[in-house]
N, C-alpha and C positions, 0 to 999 in steps of 0.2 A: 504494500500500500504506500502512496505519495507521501512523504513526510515534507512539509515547509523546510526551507533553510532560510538564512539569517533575512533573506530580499525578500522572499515572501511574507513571513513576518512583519518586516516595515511596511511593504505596500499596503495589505491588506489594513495593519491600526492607524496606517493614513489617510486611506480611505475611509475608515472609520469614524476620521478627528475631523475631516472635512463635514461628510454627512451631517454629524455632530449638531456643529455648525449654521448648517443649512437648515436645518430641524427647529432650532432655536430661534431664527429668523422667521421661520414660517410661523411659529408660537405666538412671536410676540408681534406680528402682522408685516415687519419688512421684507417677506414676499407674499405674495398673491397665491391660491392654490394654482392659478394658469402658468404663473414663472416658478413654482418647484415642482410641479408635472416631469419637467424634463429631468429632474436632478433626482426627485425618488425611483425614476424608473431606471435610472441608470442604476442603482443601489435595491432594486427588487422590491420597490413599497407601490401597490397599486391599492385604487379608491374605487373599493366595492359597491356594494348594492346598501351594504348597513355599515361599515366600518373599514379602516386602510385593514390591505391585504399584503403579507411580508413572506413573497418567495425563495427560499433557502437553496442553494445549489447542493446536490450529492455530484459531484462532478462524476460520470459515469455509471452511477449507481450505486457504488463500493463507498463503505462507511466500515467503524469498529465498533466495538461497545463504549467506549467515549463517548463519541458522538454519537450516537442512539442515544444514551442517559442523558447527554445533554439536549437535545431535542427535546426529554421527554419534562427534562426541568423546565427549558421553556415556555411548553405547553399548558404547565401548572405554574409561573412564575407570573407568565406575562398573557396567556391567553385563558382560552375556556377549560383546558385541562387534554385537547386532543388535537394533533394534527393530522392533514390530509397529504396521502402521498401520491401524485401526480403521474401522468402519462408519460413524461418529460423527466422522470425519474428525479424528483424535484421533492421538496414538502412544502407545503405552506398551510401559514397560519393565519386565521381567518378575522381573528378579532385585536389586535393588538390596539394600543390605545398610539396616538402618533408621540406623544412625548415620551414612552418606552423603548422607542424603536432603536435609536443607539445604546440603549443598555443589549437590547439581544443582539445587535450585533458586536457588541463587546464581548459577550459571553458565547457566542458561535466562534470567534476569532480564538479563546482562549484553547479550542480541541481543531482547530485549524480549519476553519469553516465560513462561509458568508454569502453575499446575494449578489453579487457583482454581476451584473448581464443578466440575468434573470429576468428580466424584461427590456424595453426599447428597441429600436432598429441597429442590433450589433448581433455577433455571433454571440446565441445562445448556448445553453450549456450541454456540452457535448457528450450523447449519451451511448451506450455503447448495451452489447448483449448483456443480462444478467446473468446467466450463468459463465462469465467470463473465467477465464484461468481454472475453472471446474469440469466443464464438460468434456466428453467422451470423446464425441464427435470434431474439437478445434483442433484446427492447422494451427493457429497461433493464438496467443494472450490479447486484444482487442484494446487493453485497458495503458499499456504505454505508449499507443499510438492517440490515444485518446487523452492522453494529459500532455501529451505534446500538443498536441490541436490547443487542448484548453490554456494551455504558456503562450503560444502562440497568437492565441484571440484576443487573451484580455489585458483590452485597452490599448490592441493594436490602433496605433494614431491614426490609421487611414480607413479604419472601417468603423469606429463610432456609428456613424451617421450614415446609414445605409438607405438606399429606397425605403427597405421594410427590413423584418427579423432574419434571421438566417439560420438554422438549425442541419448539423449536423450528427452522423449516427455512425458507428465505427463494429461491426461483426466481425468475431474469428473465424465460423463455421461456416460450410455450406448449407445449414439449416441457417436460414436468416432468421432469427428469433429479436433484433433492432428496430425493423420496420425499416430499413436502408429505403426502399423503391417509394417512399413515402418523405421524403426528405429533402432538403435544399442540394445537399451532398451526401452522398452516399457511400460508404466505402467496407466490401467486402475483403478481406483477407485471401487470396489468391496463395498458390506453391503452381509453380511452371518450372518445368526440366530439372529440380528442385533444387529451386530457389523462390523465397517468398517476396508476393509484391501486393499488389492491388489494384482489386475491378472498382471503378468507380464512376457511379451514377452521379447525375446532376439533371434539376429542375422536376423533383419529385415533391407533391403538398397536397394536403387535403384541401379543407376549409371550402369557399364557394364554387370553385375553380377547379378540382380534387384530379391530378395528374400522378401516373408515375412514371419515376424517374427514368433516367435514358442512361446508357453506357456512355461515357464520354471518352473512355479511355479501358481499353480492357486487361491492362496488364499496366500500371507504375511501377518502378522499382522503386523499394525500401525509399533510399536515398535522393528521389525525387519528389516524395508525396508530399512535404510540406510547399515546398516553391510551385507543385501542382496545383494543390489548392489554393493558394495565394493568388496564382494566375486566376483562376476559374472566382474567387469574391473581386478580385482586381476587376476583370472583364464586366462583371455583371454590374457595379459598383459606377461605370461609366454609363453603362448602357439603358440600366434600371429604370424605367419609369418613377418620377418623383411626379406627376402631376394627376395621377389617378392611385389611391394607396390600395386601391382591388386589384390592379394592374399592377403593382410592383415588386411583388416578387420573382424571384428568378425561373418560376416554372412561368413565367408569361414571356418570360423574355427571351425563355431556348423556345418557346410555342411560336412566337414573332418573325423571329430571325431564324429558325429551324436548330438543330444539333451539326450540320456540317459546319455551317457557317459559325456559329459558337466555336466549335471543336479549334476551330482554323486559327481564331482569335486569343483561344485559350492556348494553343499551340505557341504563336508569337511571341506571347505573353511571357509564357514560360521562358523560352529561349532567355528572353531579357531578365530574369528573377533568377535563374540557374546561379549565376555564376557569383550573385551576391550572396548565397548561403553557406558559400565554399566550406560546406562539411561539418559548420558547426550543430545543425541542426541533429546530425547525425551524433556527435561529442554525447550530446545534452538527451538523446533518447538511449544509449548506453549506459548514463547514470540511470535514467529513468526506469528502466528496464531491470536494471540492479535491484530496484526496488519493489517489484514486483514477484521476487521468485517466491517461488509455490512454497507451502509451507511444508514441516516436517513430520509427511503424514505418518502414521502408527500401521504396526501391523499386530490386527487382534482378531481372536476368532469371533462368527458371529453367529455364534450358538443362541444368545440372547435373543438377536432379533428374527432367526429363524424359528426359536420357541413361540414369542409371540403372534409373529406372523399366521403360523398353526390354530395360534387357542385364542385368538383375541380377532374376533370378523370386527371392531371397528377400526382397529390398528389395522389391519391389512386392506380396509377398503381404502385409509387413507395413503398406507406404504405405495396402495396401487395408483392412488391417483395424484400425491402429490410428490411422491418422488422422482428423479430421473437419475438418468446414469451419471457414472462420475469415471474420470480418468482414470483414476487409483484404484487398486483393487481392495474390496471391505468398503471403501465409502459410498455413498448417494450425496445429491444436492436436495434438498429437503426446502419443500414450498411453503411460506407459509401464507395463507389465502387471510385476506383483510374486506371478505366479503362472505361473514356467518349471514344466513339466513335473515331478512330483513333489516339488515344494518347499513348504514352508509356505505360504498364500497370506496376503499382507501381509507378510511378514517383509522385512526389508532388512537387509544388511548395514552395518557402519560405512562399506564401502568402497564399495558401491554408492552407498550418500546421498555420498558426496565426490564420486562421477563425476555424481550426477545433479544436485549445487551447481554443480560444473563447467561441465556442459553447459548451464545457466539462465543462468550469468553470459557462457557464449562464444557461444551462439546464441539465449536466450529474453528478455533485459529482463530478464534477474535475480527473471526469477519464475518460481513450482511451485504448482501446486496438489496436495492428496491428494484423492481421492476419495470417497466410501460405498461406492464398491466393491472399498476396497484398496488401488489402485492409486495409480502418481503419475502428475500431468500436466503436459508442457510446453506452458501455452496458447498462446505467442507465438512458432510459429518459422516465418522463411523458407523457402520450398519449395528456393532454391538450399542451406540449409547442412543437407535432412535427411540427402543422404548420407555426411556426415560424426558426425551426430548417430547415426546407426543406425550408423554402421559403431562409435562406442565402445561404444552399449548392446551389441552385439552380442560384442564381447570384457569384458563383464564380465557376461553372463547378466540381461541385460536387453530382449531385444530379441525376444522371446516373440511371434509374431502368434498374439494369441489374444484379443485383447479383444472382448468381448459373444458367445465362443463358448463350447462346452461346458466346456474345461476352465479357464476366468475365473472360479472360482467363489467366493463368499460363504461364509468356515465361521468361527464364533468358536474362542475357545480351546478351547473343551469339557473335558474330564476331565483334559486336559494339563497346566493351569494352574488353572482355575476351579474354584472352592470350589462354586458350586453346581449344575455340569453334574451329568451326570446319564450320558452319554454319552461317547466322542470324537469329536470332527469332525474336527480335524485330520488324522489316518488317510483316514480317507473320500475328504477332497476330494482327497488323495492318489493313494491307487487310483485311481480316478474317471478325472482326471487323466492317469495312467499308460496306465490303459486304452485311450482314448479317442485317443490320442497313437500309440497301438499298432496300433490300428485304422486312424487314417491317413483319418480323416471328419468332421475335425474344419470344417472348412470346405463340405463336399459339407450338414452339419448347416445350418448356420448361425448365425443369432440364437438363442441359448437359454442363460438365466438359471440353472442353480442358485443354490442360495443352503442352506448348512446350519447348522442349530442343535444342541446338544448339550444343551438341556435347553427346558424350555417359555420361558424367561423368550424365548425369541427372538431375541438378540445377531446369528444369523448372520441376520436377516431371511427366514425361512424361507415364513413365507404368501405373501409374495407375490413368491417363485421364479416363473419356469413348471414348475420340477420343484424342488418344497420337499420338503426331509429335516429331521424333525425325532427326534432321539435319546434314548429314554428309557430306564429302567429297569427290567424285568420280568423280578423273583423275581431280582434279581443279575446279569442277560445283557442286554446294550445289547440293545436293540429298535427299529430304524429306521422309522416312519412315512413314507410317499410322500405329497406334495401335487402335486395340478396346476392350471396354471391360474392360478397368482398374475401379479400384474403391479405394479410400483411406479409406472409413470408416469403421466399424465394421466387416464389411464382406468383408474387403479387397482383390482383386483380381489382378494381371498382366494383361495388356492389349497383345491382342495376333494380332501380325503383319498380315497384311493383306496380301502383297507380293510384288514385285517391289515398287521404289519410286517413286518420283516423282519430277520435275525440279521447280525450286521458279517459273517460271510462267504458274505451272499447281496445284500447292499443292492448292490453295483457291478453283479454280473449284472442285478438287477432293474430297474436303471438302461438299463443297456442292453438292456432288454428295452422299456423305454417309450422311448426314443429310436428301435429300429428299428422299431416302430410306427409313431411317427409319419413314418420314411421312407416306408413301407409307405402310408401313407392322405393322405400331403400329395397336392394335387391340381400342383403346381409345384416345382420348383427354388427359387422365389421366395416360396411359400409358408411364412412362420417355423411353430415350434413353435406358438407360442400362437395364431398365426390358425386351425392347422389344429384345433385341442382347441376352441376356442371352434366350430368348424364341426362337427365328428362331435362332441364332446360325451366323456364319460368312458367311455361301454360298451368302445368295441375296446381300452383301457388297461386295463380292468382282467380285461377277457376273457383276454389277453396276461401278465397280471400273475399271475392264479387262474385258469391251467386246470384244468377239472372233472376229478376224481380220481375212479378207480375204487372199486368198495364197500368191497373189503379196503384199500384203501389209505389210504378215508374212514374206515375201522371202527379201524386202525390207530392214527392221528392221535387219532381222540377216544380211545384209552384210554390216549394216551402225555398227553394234555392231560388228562384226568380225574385220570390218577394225580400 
């Protein structure tokens, strides 16, 4: 894991001293809320629906039990007692009062932590797979090419001020578990003739506009991927619409100009940036890397976790669902889901983050990951200590086996919190949730992705659900839209609208009316949601969705919709 040295340390309590500062002014009215906009957003403080909102970076997603406790102090210190952890592998806190706000960033700075880019038009914070340096399946670690990005970004002098935000995603594996193809930049982890480099995508985004990304370049070497990227925010940075802010991000601008013609420019670009990196970048990701090595895993039998897998069906429904493989032999990566049965999904308690610092320093190497999907991950634990590990999440409501099933789902704050939803989600994934739990098929389902939004910008990654709900506004009455068909991972896809919406007290029915469909038409047990949609296609879904109404009951509808 990244340790500060002596430069990081001063930047960051300078940054701090300034903020400070700026806050103090704001207090005592020598600025305006319209002249410190710009100054909180540089420093992660946004102005909610009921209260300033204070974005925390996990750069990458990797944290330790430190910083876990201390999040969870802040939570009970300075807020309501719980933070939300973010798509953007982020947390934020929802209530903070604004004259607190430099104490918590004092008190994030002291476990080496803060909000810098967390919001504004700059490169945001740069997220990478969660199960980094853990999984089975990586070519390579994802997470020191990812803090080299993040040295590199903040407070680079020439990208401040960008058209719009920029987000970048950094994967070791060829299972893309990042969402790379959904991203401003993209960059996969590639080995060629073996030697490692990288496939990198460019002008991937959800939100109104929802594109994915394009190969820009199918092979970097190591040694040229930072002056790569530089070239490619350099290019867009000139080229970027600033007079329309729906138009200016860089998936409009490879959409405008095409991918040759970008490619050509970014080509150029490069040529000229090459030669001023002359290797240091290379110096500064060999330390970096340094600090990354894998920890010192144990070899123990795993009698323990084999006994209870046998005698205990709730431990093993959850070994089955929320574990996955690990590189090492004896361990798993151990999920932990922050979506129990009708609860906020992402929320955590102060006391939950203390049990899950806990559980990282007694069974994990003192690391966690968060997720894009919410959730938290223990990458590093022994197969003999899971059933001790389950058995705490388990007495603090954490021990949920629902990860990658129905009710695991993606939902931003919506109307709860956010000044610019339009909808709630929150509610939704709720029900949903409840429903679905009630039903008792939650597992007979299987693999299936919601994911919902509350308003177009797309926070809850809605397009590429397999069953995307996106929540708008019509004449005053939330109106839910259905997508199907989305996919975030390697083979990334848009989910494709079914047709009319649906009112907040029909969207769960409607939900379950595409789900038993697709029980109805899978040809297997084994058969996921999205294999079976890609194979029949949208007809039996929306057949299912809008059955044909009789004449008085169509004559009816048009003169309640006319009027």
């Amino acid at each position: 894991m990244y340790r500060y040295d002596d430069f990081d340390a001063a930047f960051v309590a300078e940054r701090n001293r300034q903020f400070r500062a700026q806050v103090e002014r704001r207090i005592d009215g020598s600025l305006t809320e319209e002249e410190f906009r710009p100054l909180r957003l540089m420093n992660g403080l946004y102005l909610q629906l009921h209260a300033y909102m204070l974005r925390v970076a996990i750069p990458y997603g990797t944290l330790d039990s430190a910083k876990m406790r201390q999040l969870a102090y802040i939570a009970e210190r300075w807020d309501k007692g719980y933070g939300h952890f973010t798509t953007r592998q982020n947390i934020q806190y929802n209530w903070p009062r604004l004259r607190d706000i430099p104490d918590i960033l004092d008190a994030l700075a002291e476990v080496e932590m803060h909000a810098i880019q967390t919001s504004g038009n700059t490169i945001r914070n740069v997220t990478a797979d969660h199960f980094a340096g853990a999984a089975k399946d990586e070519i390579a670690d994802p997470r020191p090419v990812a803090e080299l990005l993040r040295q590199w970004s903040t407070d680079h002098p020439e990208f401040q001020f960008l058209p719009r935000k920029f987000k970048i995603a950094v994967t070791g594996s060829p299972n893309d578990r990042a969402v790379t193809a959904a991203h401003d930049i993209g960059i996969r982890i590639v080995e060629r003739d073996g030697r490692i480099g990288y496939q990198v995508l460019v002008g991937g985004g959800l939100g109104r506009t929802p594109m994915i990304g394009k190969v820009i370049n199918d092979f970097v070497p190591s040694e040229d991927l930072l002056p790569y990227c530089e070239a490619i925010v350099s290019v867009w940075n000139l080229l970027g619409r600033r007079d329309n802010k729906y138009k200016a991000r860089i998936k409009i601008t490879v959409h405008e100009h095409g991918i040759e013609a970008i490619r050509e420019m970014v080509e150029s670009r490069f040529a000229e940036l090459k030669p001023a990196f002359s290797g240091v970048d290379q110096q500064m990701l060999g330390a970096i890397e340094a600090q990354f090595a894998a920890p010192a895993f144990k070899s123990a039998p795993t009698d323990a976790y084999d006994a209870a897998y046998e005698a205990d069906p709730t431990f093993r429904a959850w070994a089955d669902t929320n574990l996955w493989d690990h590189r090492a032999d004896g361990y798993a990566i151990a999920q932990i889901s922050l979506k129990a049965h009708g609860e906020t999904p992402g929320d955590a308690s102060a006391e939950q983050m203390r049990v899950m610092a806990d559980l990282a320093e007694r069974f994990g190497h003192d690391e966690l990951r968060i997720s894009h999907e919410q959730n938290v991950v223990l990458p590093h634990v022994h197969k003999s200590d899971l059933p001790e590990v389950h058995k705490v999440l388990k007495a603090h409501g954490l021990a949920t086996a629902n990860i990658g099933l129905v009710s695991d789902i993606i939902a931003c704050p919506g109307m709860d919190y956010c000044a610019l939803a339009t909808a709630r989600s929150i509610p939704i994934a709720q029900e949903i949730a409840t429903r679905f739990d009630e039903l008792k098929i939650e597992h007979e389902i299987g693999d299936l992705k919601i994911k919902i939004s509350g308003c177009i910008n797309a926070c809850g990654h809605h397009h590429v659900g397999h069953i995307g709900i996106l929540g708008l506004d019509r004449a005053g009455v939330e109106n839910y839209q259905i997508t199907l068909g989305g996919d975030h991972t390697e083979a990334a896809s848009l989910g494709e609208r079914t047709g009319p919406g649906f009112s907040a007290d029909d969207i769960v029915p409607a939900i379950e009316t595409v789900v038993n469909t697709y029980l109805a038409q899978r040809e297997s047990a084994e058969e996921t949601f999205l294999q079976t949609y890609r194979r029949v296609g949208m007809d039996p879904f929306k057949a299912a969705l809008y059955p044909p109404k009789d004449k008085a009951a169509a004559r009816k509808e048009a003169e309640v919709n006319a009027a």
